[in-house]
C-alpha positions in Angstrom: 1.0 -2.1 19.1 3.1 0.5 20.2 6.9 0.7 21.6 9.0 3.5 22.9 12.3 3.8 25.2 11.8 6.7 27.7 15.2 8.1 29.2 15.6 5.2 31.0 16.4 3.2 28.2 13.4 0.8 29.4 10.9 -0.1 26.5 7.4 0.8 27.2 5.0 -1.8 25.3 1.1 -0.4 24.2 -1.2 -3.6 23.4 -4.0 -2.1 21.4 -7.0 -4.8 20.6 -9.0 -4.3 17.3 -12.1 -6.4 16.5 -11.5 -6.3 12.6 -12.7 -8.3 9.6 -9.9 -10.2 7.2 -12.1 -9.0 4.2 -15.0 -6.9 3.3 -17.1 -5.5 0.9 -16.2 -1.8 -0.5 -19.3 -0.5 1.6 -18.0 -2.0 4.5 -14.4 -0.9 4.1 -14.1 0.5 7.4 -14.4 -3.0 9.3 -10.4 -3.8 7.9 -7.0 -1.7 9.5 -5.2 -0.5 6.1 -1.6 0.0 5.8 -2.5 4.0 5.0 -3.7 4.0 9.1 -1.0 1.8 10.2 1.6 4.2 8.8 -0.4 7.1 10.3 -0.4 5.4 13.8 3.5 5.6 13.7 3.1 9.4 12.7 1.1 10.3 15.7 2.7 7.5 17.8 6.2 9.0 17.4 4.9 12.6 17.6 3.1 12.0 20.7 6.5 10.0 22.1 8.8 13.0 20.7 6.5 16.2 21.4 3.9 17.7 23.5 2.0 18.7 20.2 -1.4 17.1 20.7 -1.5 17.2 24.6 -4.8 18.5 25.2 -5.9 19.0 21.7 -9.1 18.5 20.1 -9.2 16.1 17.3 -11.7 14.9 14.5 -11.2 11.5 12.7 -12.6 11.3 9.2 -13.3 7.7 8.1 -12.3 6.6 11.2 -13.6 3.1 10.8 -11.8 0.4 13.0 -11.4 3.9 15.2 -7.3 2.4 15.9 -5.8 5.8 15.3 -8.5 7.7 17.5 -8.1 5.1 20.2 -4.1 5.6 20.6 -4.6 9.6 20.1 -7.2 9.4 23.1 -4.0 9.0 25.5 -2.8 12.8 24.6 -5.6 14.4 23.3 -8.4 16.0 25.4 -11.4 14.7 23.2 -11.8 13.4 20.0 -14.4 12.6 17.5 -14.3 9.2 15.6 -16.4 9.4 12.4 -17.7 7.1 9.7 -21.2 6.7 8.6 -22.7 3.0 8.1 -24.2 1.3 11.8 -22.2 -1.9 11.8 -19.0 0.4 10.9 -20.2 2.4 14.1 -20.9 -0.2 16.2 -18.0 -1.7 15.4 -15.9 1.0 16.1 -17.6 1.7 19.4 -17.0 -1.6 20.9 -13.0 -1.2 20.1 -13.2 1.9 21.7 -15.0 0.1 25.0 -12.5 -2.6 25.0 -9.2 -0.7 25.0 -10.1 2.1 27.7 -9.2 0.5 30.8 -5.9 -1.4 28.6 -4.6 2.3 27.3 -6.2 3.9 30.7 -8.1 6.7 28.7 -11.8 8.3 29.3 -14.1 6.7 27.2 -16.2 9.4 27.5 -12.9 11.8 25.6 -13.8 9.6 22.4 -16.8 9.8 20.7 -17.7 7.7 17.9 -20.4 10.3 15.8 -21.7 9.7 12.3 -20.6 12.2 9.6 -21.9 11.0 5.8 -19.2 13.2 3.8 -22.1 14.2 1.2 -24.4 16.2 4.0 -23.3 19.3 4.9 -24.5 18.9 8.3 -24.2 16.2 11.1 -27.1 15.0 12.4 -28.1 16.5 15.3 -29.7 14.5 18.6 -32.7 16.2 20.3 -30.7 16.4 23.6 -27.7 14.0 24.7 -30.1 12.0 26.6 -33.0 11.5 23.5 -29.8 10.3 21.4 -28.8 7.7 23.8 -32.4 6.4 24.0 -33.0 6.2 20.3 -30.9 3.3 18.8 -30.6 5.3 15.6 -29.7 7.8 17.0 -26.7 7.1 19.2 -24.1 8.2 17.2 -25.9 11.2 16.2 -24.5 14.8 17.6 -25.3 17.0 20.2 -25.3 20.9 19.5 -22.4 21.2 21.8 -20.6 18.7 20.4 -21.0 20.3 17.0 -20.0 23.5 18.2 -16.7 21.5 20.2 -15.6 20.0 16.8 -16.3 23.0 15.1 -13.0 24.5 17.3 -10.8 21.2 17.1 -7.3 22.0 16.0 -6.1 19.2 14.4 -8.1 16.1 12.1 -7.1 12.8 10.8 -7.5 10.6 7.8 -5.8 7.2 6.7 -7.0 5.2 3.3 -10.2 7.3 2.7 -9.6 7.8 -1.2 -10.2 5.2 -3.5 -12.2 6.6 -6.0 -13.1 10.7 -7.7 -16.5 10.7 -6.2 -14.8 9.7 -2.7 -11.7 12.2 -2.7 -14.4 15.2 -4.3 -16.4 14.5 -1.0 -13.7 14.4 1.0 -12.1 17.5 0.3 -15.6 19.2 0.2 -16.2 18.2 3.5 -12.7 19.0 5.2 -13.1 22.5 3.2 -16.0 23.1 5.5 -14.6 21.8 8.4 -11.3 24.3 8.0 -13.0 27.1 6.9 -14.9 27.6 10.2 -14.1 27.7 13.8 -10.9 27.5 14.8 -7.5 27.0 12.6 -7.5 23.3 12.0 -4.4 21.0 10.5 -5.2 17.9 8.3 -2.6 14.6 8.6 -3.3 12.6 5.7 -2.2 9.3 4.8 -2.6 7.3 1.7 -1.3 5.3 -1.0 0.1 7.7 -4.1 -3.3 8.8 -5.5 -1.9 12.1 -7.2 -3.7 14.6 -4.9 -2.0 18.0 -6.0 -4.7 19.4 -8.1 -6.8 19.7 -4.9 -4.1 21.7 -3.4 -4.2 24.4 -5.8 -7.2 26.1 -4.7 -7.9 26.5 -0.6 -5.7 23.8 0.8 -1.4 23.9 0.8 -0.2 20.2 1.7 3.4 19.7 3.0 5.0 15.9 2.1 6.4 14.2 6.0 9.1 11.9 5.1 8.2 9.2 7.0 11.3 7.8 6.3 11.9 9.6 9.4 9.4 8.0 11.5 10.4 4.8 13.2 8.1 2.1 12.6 6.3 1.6 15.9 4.0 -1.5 14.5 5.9 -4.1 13.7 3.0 -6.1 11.6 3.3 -5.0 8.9 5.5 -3.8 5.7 5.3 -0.2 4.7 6.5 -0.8 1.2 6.9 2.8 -0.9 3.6 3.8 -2.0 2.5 5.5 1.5 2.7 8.9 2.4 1.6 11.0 5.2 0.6 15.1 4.3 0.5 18.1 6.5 -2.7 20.2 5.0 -3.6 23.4 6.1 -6.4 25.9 4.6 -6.1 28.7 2.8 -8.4 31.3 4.0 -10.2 33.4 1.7 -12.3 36.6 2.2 -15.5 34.1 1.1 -14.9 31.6 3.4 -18.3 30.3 4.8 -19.7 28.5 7.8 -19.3 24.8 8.0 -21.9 23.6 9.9 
């Protein structure tokens, strides 16, 4: 999926494998790879290549659903949280996870697929680690401590998660949360032009990447010109609340 020259001038080839469906229903959007994530997979491909900025970072994924994106981060980053909500999105995005961890020669245990349903405030929390892993509806449910870990993650991630008002209003409710507690937190959007600016007037300041300037990595597909990529950061306020 991925290719880079290192000083050597040698190409170093990544082969990612995605269990994906061809089609699917809008509930079940998150069992398709979207050009949105493919674009963003260059982003954090090249960044990753080019700098050391998400070596040992903490991450959260929003919409994460194939769980691509988090797989390739989970060579740099120290831990990161893959969320969707749905079970066969889950389970779907678990086994991808499984599959590519020895390929990619990351920790499986550094990427953890957790539900987070944009329209509860809260994730939902497991008894203990060990109760979750038990309980089949629970096992993507989250531990206190793993609250509390995402809670300080510096940087998150979305790709192709806005597609309709109800969607982007529940989105940006829910990264609101997420920035406005814990530590200082950077958003990397990616979507098709969707017109986005009035959420920026309020709490969030977005920043355009030319990704022009980002070599396309993925060969598979054809960028076209209605991607972009967004740097979002929060903008604190004296009533800034808890998240979770």
């Amino acid at each position: 999926a991925g290719r880079r020259r290192n000083h050597n001038k040698r190409c170093l080839n990544y082969r990612v494998t995605i269990q994906h469906n061809i089609t699917s229903s809008l509930p079940l959007v998150g069992l398709q790879v979207w050009k949105a994530a493919l674009v963003l997979v260059d982003f954090v491909l090249h960044k990753s290549f080019m700098s050391s900025d998400f070596v040992d970072m903490i991450a959260v994924e929003l919409g994460a659903g194939t769980g691509l994106l988090g797989i390739l981060l989970a060579r740099v980053l120290r831990a990161i949280f893959v969320t969707d909500t749905g079970t066969e999105v889950l389970d779907n995005c678990a086994i991808n996870v499984q599959i590519n961890a020895s390929a990619l020669k990351y920790c499986e245990s550094s990427v953890l697929v957790r539900e987070l349903d944009w329209r509860v405030i809260a994730p939902k929390i497991g008894a203990s680690d060990v109760e979750a892993q038990q309980r089949n509806s629970s096992k993507y449910s989250w531990s206190a401590s793993e609250v509390d870990e995402a809670e300080g993650a510096s940087l998150l991630f979305a790709a192709d998660v806005i597609y309709s008002d109800e969607l982007t209003d529940a989105f940006f409710n829910i990264v609101e949360k997420l920035m406005s507690h814990g530590s200082e937190k950077v958003l990397y959007l990616a979507f098709g032009k969707r017109g986005l600016m009035a959420h920026f007037n309020l709490v969030f300041v977005g920043e355009r990447i030319n990704i022009d300037q980002i070599p396309q990595y993925i060969k598979e597909y054809e960028r076209g010109k209605d991607l972009e990529i967004w740097k979002i950061c929060y903008r604190k306020t004296p009533h800034s609340k808890s998240v979770l």
